[in-house]
PyMOL CGO cylinders between C-alpha atoms (Angstrom):
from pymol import cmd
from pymol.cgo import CYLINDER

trace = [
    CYLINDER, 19.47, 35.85, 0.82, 16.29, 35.03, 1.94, 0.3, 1, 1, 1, 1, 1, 1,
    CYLINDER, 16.29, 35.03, 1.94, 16.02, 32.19, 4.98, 0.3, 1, 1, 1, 1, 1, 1,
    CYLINDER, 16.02, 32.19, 4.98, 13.02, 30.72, 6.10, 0.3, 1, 1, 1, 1, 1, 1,
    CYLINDER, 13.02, 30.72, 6.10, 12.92, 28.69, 9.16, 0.3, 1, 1, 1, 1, 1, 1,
    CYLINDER, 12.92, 28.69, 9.16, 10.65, 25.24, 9.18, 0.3, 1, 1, 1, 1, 1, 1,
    CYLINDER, 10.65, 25.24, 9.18, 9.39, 23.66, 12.10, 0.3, 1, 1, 1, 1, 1, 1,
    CYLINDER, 9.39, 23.66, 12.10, 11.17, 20.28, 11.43, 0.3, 1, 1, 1, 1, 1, 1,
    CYLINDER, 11.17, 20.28, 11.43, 7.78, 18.49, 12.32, 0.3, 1, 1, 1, 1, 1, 1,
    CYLINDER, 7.78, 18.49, 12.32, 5.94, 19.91, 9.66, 0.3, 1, 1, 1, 1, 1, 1,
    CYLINDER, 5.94, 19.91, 9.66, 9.40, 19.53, 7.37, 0.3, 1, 1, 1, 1, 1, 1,
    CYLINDER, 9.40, 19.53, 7.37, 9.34, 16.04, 8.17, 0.3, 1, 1, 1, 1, 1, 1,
    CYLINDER, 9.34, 16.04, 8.17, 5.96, 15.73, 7.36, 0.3, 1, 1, 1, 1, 1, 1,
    CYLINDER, 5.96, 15.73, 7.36, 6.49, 17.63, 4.07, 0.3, 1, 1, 1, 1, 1, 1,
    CYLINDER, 6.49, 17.63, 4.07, 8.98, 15.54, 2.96, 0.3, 1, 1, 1, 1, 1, 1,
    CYLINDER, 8.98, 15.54, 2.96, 7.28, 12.12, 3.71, 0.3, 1, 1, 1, 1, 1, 1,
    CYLINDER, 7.28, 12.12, 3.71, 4.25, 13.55, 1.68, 0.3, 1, 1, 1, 1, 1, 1,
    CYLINDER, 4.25, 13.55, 1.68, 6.86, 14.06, -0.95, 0.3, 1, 1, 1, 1, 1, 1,
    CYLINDER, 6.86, 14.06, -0.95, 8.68, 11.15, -0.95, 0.3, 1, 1, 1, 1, 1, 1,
    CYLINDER, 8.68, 11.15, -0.95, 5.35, 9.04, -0.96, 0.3, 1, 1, 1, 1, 1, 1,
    CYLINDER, 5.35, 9.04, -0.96, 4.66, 11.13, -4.12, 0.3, 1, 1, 1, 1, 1, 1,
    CYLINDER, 4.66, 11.13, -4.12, 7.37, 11.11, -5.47, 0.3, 1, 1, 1, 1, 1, 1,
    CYLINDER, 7.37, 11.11, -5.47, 7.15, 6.40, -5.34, 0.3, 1, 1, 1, 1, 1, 1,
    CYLINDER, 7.15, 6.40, -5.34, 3.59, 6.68, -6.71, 0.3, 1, 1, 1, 1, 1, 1,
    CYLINDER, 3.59, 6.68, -6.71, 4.56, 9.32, -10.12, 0.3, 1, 1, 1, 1, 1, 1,
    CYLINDER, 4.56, 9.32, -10.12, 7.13, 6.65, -10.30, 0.3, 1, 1, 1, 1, 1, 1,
    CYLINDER, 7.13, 6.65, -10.30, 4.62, 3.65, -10.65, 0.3, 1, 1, 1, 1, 1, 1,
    CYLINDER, 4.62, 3.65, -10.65, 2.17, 5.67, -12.89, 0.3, 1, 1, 1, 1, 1, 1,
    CYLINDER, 2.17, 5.67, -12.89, 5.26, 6.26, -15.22, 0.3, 1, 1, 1, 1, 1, 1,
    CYLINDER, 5.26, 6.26, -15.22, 6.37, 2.84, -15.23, 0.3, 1, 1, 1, 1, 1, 1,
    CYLINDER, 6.37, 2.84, -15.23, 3.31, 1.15, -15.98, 0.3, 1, 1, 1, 1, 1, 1,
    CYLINDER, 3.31, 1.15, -15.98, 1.76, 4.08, -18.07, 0.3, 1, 1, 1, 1, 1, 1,
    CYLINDER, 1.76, 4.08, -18.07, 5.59, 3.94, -20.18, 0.3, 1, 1, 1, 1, 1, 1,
    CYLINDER, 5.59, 3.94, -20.18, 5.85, 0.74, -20.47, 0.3, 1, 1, 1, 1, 1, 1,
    CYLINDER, 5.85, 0.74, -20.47, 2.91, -1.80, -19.08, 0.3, 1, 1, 1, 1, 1, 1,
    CYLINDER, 2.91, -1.80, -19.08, -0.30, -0.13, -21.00, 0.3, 1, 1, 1, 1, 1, 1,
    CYLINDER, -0.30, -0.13, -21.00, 1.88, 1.93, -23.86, 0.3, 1, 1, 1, 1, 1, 1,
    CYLINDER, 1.88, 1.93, -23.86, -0.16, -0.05, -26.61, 0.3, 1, 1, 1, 1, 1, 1,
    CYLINDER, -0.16, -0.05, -26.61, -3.55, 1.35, -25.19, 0.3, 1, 1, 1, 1, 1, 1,
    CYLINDER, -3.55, 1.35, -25.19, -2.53, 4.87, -24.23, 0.3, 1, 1, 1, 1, 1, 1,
    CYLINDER, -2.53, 4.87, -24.23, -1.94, 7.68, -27.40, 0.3, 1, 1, 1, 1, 1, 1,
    CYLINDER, -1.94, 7.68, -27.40, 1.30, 9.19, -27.67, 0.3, 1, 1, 1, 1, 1, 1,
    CYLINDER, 1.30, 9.19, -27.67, 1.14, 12.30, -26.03, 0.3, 1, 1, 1, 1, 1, 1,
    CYLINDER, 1.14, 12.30, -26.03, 0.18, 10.60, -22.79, 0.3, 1, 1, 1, 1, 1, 1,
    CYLINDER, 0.18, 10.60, -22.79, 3.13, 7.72, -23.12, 0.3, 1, 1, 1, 1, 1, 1,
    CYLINDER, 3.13, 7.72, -23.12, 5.45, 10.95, -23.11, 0.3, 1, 1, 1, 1, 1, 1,
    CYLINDER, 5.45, 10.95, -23.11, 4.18, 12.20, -20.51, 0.3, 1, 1, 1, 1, 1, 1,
    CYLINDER, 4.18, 12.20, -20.51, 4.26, 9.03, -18.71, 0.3, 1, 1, 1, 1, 1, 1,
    CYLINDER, 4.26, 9.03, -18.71, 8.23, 9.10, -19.91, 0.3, 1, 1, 1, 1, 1, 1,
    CYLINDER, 8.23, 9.10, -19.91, 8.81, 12.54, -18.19, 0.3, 1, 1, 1, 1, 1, 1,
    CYLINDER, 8.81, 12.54, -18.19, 6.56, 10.87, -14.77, 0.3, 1, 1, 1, 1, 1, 1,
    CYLINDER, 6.56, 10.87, -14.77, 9.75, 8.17, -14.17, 0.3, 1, 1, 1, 1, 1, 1,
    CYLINDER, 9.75, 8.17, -14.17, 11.99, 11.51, -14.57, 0.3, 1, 1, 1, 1, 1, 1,
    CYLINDER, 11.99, 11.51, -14.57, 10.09, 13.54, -12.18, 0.3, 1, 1, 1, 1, 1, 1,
    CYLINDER, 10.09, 13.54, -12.18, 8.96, 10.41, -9.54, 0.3, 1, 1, 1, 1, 1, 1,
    CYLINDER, 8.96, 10.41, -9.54, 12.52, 10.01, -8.53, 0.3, 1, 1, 1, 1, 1, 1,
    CYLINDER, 12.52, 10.01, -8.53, 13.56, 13.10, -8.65, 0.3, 1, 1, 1, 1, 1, 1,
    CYLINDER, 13.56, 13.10, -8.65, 10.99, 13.95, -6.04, 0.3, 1, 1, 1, 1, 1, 1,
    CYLINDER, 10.99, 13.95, -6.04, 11.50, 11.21, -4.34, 0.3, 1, 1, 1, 1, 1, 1,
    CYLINDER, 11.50, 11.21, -4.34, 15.08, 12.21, -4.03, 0.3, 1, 1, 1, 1, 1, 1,
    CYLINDER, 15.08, 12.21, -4.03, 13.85, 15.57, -2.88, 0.3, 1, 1, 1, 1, 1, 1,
    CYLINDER, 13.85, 15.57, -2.88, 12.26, 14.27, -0.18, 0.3, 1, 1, 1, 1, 1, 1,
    CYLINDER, 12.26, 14.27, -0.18, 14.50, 12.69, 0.98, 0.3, 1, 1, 1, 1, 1, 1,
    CYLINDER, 14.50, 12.69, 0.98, 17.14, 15.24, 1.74, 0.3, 1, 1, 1, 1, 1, 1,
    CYLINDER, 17.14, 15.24, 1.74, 14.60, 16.70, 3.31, 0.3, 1, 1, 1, 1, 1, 1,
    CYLINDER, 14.60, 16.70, 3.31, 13.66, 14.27, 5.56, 0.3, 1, 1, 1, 1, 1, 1,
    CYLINDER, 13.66, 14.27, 5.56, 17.70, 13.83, 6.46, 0.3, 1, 1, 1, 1, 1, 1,
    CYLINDER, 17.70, 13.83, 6.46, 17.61, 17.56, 6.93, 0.3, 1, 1, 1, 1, 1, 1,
    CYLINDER, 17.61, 17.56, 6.93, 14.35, 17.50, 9.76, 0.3, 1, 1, 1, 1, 1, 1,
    CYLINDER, 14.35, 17.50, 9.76, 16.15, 14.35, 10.86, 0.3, 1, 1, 1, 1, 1, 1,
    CYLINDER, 16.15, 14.35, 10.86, 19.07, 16.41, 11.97, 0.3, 1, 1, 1, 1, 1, 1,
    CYLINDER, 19.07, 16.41, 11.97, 17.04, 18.85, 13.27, 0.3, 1, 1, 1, 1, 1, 1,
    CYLINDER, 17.04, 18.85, 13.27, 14.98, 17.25, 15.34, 0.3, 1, 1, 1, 1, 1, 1,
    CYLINDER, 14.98, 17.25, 15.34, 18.53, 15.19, 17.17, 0.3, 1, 1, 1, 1, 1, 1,
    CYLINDER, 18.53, 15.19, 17.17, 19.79, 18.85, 17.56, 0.3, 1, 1, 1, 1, 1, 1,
    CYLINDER, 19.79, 18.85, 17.56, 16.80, 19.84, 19.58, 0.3, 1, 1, 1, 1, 1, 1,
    CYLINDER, 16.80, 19.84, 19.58, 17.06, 17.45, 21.46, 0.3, 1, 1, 1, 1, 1, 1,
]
cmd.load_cgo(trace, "trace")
């Protein structure tokens, strides 16, 4: 199988950047869904449906990864 190896700066870094991405798809879906849903046509409320699917679910991500370069970083040291 193949096995990469991450320097767990940079993976900590990566998964900060996601989890920070993963809050703010969460905010555009909740206020796209369900704050401005009367202004907004209904392809893009969908879309802003699937955004509170995919915002935590990144955010989630993230995290594990940051517990992962967590670990990493106590065992190097």
């Amino acid at each position: 199988m193949f096995q990469r190896t991450w320097d767990p700066q940079h993976l900590l870094h990566l998964a900060n950047a996601l989890m920070l991405g993963g809050v703010l798809l969460l905010l555009l879906g909740v206020s796209g869904a369900y704050l401005f849903d009367q202004w907004l046509s209904l392809p893009l409320v969908v879309a802003c449906h699937a955004l509170v699917i995919l915002g935590p679910t990144a955010l989630k991500i993230g995290y594990v990864m940051r517990l992962l370069a967590k670990r990493q970083l106590a065992l190097a040291a």
